[in-house]
ZABAFI-627194 format. One line per 5 residues: number of its first residue (from 1); their letters; for each residue x, y, z negated of C-alpha. Coordinates in steps of 0.02 Angstrom, whole numbers. Example, Ala and Ser with C-alpha at 12.3 -4.5 7.8 and 13.67 -1.06 7.14 Angstrom:
<nodes>
1> AS> 615,-225,-390 | 684,-53,-357
</nodes>
This chain:
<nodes>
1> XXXXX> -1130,455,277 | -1017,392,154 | -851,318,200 | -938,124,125 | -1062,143,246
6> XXXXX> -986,198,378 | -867,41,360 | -1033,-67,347 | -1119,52,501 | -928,2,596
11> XXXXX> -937,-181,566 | -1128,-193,630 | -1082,-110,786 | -927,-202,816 | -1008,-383,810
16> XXXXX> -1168,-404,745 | -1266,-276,837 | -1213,-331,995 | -1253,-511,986 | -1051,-550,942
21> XXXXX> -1031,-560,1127 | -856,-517,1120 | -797,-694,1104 | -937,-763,1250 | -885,-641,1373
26> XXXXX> -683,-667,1320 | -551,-538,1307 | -378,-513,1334 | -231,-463,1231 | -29,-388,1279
31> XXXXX> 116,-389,1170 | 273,-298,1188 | 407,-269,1063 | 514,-125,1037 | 632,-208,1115
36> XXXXX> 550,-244,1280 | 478,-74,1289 | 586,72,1380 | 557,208,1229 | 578,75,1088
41> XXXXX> 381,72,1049 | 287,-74,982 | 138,-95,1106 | -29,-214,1095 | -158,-197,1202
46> XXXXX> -342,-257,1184 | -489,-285,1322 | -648,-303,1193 | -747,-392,1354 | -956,-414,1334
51> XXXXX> -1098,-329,1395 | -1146,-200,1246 | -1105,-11,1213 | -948,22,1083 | -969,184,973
56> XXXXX> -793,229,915 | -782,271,737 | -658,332,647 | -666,289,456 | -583,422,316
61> XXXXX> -452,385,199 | -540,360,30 | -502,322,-171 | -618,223,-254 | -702,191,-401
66> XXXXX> -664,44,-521 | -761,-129,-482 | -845,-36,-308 | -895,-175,-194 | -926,-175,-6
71> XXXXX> -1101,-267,45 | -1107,-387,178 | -1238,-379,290 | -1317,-559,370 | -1391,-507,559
76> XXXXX> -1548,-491,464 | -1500,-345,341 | -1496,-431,176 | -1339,-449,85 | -1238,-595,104
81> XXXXX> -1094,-564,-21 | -993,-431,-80 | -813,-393,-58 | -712,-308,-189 | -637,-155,-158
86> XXXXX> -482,-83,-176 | -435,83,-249 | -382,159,-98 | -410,141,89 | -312,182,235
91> XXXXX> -387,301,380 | -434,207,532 | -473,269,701 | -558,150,825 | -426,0,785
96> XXXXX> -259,65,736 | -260,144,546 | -141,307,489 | 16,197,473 | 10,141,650
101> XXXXX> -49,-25,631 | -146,-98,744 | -230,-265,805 | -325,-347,918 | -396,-488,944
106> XXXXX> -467,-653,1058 | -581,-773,1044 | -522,-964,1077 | -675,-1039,1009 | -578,-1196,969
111> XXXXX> -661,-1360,875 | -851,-1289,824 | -883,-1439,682 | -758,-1327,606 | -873,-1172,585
116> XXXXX> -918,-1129,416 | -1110,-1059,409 | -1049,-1018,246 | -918,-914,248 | -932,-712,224
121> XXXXX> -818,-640,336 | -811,-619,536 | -671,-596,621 | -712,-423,650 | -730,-388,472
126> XXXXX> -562,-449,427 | -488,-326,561 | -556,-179,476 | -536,-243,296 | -343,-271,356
131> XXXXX> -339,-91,434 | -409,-1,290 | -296,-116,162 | -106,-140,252 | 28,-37,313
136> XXXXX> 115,-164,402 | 94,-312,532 | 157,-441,401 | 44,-358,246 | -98,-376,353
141> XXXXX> -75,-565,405 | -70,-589,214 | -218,-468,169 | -333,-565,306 | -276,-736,240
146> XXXXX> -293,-680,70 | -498,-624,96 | -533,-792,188 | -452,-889,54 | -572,-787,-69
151> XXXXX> -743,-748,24 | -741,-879,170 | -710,-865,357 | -880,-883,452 | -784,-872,648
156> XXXXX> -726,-987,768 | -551,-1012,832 | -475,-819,824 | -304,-746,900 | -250,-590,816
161> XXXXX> -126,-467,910 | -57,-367,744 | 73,-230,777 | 167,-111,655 | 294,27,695
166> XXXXX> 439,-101,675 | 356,-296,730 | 238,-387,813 | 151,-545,755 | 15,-660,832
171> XXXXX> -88,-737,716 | -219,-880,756 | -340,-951,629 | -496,-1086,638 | -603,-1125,499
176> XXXXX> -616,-1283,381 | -767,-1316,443 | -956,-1321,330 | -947,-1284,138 | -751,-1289,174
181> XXXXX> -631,-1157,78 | -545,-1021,164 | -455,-1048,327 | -325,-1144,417 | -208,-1043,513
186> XXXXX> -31,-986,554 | 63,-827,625 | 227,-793,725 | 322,-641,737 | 356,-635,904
191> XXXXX> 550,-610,948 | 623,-431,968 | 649,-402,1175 | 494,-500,1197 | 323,-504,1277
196> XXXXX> 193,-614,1233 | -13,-622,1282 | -161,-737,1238 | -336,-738,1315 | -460,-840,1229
201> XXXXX> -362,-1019,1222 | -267,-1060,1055 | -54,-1004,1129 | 43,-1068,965 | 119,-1240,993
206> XXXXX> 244,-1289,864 | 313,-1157,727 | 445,-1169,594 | 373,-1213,430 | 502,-1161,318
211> XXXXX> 541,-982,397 | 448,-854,322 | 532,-706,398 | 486,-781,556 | 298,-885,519
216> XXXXX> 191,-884,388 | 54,-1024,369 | -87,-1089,259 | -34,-1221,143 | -148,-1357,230
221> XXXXX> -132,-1311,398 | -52,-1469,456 | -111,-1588,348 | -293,-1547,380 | -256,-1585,564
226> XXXXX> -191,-1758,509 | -323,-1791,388 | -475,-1725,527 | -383,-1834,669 | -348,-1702,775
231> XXXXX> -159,-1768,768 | -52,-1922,750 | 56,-1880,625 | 134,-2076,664 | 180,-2025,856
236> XXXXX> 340,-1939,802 | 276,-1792,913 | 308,-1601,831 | 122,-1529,765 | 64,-1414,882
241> XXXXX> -82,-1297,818 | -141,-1264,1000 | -178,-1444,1039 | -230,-1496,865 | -364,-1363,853
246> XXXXX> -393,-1314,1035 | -381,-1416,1159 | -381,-1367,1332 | -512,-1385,1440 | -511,-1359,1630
251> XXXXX> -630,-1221,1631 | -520,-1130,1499 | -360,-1168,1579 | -443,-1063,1762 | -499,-922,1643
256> XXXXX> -387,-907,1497 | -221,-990,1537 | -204,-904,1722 | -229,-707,1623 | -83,-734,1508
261> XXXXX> 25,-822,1681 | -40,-652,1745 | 38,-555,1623 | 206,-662,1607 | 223,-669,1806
266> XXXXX> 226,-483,1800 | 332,-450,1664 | 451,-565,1708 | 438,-601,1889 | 628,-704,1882
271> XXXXX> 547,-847,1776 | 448,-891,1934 | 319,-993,1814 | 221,-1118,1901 | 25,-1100,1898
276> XXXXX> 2,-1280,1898 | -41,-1271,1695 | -181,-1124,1738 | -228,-1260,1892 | -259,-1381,1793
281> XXXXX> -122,-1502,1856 | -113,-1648,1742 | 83,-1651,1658 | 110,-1469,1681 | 204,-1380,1551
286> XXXXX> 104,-1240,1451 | 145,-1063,1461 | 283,-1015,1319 | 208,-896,1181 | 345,-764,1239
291> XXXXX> 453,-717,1358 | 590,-603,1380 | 531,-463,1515 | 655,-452,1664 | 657,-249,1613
296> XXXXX> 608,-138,1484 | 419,-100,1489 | 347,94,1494 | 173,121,1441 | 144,139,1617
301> XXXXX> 185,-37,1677 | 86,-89,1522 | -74,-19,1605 | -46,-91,1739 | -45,-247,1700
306> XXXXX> -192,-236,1594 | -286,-173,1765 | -235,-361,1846 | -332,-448,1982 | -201,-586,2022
311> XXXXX> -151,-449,2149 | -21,-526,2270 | -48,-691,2221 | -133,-851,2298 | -279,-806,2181
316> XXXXX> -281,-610,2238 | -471,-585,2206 | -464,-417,2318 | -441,-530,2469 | -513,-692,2557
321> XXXXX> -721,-690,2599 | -782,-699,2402 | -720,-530,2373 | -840,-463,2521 | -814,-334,2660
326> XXXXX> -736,-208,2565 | -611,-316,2444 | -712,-296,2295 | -627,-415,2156 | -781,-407,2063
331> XXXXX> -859,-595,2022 | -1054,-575,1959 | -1077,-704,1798 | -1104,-862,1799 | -893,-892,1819
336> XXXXX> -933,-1091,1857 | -1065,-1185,1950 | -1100,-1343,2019 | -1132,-1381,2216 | -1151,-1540,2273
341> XXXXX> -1100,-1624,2120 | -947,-1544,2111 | -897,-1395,1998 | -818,-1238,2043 | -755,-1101,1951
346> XXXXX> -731,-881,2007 | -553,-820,1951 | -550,-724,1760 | -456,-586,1789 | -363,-467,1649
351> XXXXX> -463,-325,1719 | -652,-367,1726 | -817,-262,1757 | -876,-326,1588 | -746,-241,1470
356> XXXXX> -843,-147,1346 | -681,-47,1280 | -487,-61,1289 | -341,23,1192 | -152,-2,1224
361> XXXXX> -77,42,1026 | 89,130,1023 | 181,121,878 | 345,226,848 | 463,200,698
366> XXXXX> 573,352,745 | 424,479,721 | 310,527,592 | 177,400,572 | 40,536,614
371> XXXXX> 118,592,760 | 201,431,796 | 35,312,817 | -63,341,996 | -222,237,1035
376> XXXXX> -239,255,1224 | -424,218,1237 | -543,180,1381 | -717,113,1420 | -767,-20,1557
381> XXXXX> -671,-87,1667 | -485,-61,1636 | -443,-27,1830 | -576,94,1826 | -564,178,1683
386> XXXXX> -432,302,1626 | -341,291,1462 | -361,442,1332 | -214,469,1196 | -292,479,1003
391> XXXXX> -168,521,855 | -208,401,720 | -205,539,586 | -345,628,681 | -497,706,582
396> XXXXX> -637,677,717 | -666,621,890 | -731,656,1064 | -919,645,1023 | -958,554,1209
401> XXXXX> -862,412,1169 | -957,398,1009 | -1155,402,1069 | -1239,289,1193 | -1360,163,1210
406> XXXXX> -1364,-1,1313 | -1538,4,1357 | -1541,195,1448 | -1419,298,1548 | -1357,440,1497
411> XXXXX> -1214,577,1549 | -1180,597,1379 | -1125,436,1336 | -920,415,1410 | -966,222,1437
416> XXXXX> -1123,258,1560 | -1002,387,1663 | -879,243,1678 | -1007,92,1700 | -1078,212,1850
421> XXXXX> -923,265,1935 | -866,94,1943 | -1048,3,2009 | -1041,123,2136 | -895,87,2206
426> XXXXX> -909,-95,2226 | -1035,-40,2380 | -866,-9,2450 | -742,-40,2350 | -576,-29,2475
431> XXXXX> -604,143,2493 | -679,219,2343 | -557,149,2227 | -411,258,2318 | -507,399,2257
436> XXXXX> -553,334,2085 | -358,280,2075 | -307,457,2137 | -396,546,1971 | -345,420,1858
441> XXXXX> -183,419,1922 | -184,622,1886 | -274,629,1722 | -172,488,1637 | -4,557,1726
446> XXXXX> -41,727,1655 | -70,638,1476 | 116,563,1494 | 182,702,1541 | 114,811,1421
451> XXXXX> 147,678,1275 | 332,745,1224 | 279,933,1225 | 129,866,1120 | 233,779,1012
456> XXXXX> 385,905,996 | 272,1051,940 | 174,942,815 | 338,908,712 | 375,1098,724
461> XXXXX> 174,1124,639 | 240,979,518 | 379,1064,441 | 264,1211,419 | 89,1168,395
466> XXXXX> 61,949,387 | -144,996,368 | -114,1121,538 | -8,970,639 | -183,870,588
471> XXXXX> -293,999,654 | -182,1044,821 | -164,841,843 | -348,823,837 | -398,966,956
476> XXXXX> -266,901,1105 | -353,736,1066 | -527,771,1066 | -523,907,1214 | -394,767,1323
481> XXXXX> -557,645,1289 | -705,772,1345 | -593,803,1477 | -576,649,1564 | -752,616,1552
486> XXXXX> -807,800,1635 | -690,749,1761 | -754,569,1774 | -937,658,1786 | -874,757,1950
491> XXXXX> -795,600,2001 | -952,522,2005 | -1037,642,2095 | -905,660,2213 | -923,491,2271
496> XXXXX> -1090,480,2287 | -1097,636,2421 | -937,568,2499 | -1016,388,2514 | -1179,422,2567
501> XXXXX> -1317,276,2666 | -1188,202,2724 | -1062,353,2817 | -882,415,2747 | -884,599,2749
506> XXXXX> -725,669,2809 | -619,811,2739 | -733,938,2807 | -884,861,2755 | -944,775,2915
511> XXXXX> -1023,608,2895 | -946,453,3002 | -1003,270,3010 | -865,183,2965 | -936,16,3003
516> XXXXX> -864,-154,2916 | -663,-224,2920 | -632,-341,3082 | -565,-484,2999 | -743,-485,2859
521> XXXXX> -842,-490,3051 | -745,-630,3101 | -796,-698,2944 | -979,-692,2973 | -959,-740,3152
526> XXXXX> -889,-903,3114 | -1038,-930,2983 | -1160,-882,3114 | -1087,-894,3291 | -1236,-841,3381
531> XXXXX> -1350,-760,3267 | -1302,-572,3329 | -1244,-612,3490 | -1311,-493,3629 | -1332,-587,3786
536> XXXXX> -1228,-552,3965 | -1351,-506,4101 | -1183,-470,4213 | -1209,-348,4384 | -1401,-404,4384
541> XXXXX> -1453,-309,4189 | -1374,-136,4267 | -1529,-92,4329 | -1618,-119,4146 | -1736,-249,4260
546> XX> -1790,-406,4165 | -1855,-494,4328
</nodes>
């Protein structure tokens, strides 16, 4: 396959082959710059959340011919448009390309009269033309706005996470809406020492317009607002992009606004932020776009958060009777109903049975950018699953995270291994997630451990061989991935002998009921006081007699 089509084969996967169900079934997205993080890395992380099957792909580094164009495909398979292309392109593995940049991405859906059914280019396709064309965070905020400004932006409201060796920058863009031109949008680089997060609500409120080492914007980003009505330029208030082109909504505010409090309350537990904004509380002051962690982060604490069920919190979804016998924080779709007239709403947690992949980016400015740029990848559910470390200058990839298909199991495929480890422990969660946690912790702690060793003997290859640091880079990457999902096989099978109808096998192998927690039977028996009840015969029913 050539290197176009495998670009075109990337993009179909990616969005339109599954339905574009990222942005339905939301996602989440981390910041942390080098100088919140303990090593001096520039991290972003990315939950791509929606029920379908991700194939990573890695796409070469590649010259190209004068006046080559890229095809656009509609869902149908006839060509929209083409894109011109440029004479070269970067190397890209999964989302992070061979100079360590890297983005991600959420949905905030925004104002939808301001779709354009006309426009080429998804979201999706602008992060891989941006990969393939920009070494840096701030080239590719330009590159993106400079292919919506020529071909046409055909998404809704759209965060971007965009990280480089050196900065990070949050970008958020809506479209002008049917037979419009190009895009409105702006991006931030968000302060050195800082954290910041967004999960599928609009986070930028008001920006400097005349910093451009700080913000860039489109030219009509404010003005459009004004002209639409979606602001009063005469109320003296600043322009906020968040509120002009997304504003929030109850539901959004449970399921968006209370993942990035998540994040914040954990990075920087001193701020003590309120959760009346994520409660909806009328008045309540919105979450700032950053915040200064009360330490220095470690890739480590960066999982972690990303693996968030509100844990310790009044919204812990591991406790209370919704989460079951066995604590399971797992909430079945739809999130929100209505009872009695009234509507409800489930918690949205960081970490979520639905995520179809995840990568944390690390981004080093001290190291060689092929040794220097990790993509910690996992499938499924980020608590779960267990990261892998992939070079960004590898030449291939583990082939089970590559192969899979949504409609039939298979022990090939590195998502089905995951997807069935975790369903089967939500039969009892409380206790088979202290095993699943127990290899994770192992396999990912042996990954960190091993990382400087790694890393010290691939700049010894460099100065040697650069095409042998390549092939030694790719091996440790590949064989870590194949790895974890052999392991994550046994795992599996583990459990299910260990769990079995119902018992707990012990450590040598006997089966024991182990019955249900006392406080989940209280539970029932308050629902049903009498319902299993065995009645008192006293003295009289010792003799088994009825009469």
């Amino acid at each position: 396959m050539t290197p176009r089509k495998i670009l075109i084969a990337a993009f179909l996967i990616l969005g339109l082959s599954a339905g574009n169900q990222w942005a339905e079934d939301h996602c989440s997205s981390f910041l942390v710059t080098k100088g919140a993080s303990q090593d001096g890395s520039v991290m972003i992380t990315y939950t791509c959340d929606g029920e379908f099957l991700p194939h990573l792909q890695r796409i070469p580094a590649q010259d190209h011919e004068p006046g080559t164009t890229i095809p656009i495909q509609g869902r149908d398979g006839t060509i929209r448009g083409r894109i011109k292309q440029v004479p070269h392109t970067y190397a890209v593995v999964g989302l992070m390309n061979e100079h360590q940049l890297a983005i991600g991405e959420t949905t905030f859906g925004g104002r939808p009269e301001l779709r354009n059914p006309d426009g080429l280019l998804h979201y999706f396709l602008l992060m891989e033309l941006a990969l393939q064309r920009a070494k840096t965070a701030r080239e590719a905020v330009r590159v993106m706005a400079g292919l919506v400004e020529d071909y046409g932006y055909a998404s809704t409201g759209e965060s971007f996470s965009i990280a480089d060796p050196e900065e990070a920058w949050i970008m958020e863009m809506i479209g002008p809406g049917p037979g419009g031109k190009g895009a409105h949008w702006v991006a931030l680089r968000i302060p050195d020492g800082c954290v910041s997060g967004h999960a599928n609500m609009a986070r930028i409120g008001e920006f400097p317009i005349n910093d451009p080492d700080n913000c860039l914007t489109s030219p009509k980003v404010v003005s459009f607002a004004e002209e639409k009505g979606y602001c009063d330029k005469a109320s003296g208030k600043p322009f906020s992009f968040r509120y002009a082109y997304d504003p929030p909504q109850p539901p959004a505010l449970r399921s968006c606004a209370a993942r990035v409090w998540s994040m914040f309350r954990r990075s920087a537990p001193s701020l003590n932020l309120s959760p009346d904004f994520h409660r909806g509380v009328r008045g309540a002051d919105p979450y700032p776009l950053w915040v200064k962690p009360d330490r220095k982060l470690s890739l480590r604490d960066v999982m972690g958060i990303m693996r968030d069920h509100y844990e310790g919190t009044p919204y812990d979804m591991t406790k209370g009777i919704d989460a079951g016998p066995f604590g399971c924080p797992v909430r079945f779709r739809d999130l929100t109903w209505k009872t009695d007239g009234a509507t409800y709403s489930w918690e949205r947690p960081i970490s979520t049975q639905q995520t179809g992949f995840s990568f944390i980016s690390q981004s080093r400015a001290w190291l060689p950018a092929a040794v220097g740029g990790v993509y910690w990848y996992g499938v499924d559910d980020t608590y779960t699953s267990c990261y892998v470390p992939l070079y960004c200058s590898i030449r291939d990839l583990p082939r089970s995270f590559t192969v899979g298909d949504l409609q039939k199991f298979s022990w090939d495929s590195a998502w089905w291994v995951f997807n069935f480890v975790a369903n089967f422990a939500n039969l009892r969660y409380a206790d088979m997630i202290q095993d699943i946690r127990k290899v994770q912790s192992a396999l990912e702690g042996q990954c960190l451990s091993l990382q400087p060793l790694i890393e010290d003997t691939a700049l010894e290859i460099l100065k040697k061989d650069p095409e042998l640091m390549v092939q030694y880079l790719t091996n440790y990457s590949v064989g870590q991935g194949e790895l974890v999902v052999k392991r994550w096989v046994e795992l599996g099978e583990h459990l299910v002998t260990k769990y079995n109808d119902g018992y707990v096998k012990d450590d040598k192998g006997r089966p024991r009921a182990a019955g249900y927690p006392s406080e989940w039977l209280k539970e029932v028996l308050r629902s049903k006081p009498d319902a299993f009840k065995l009645p008192d015969w006293g003295e009289a029913g010792k003799s088994g007699r009825l009469d």
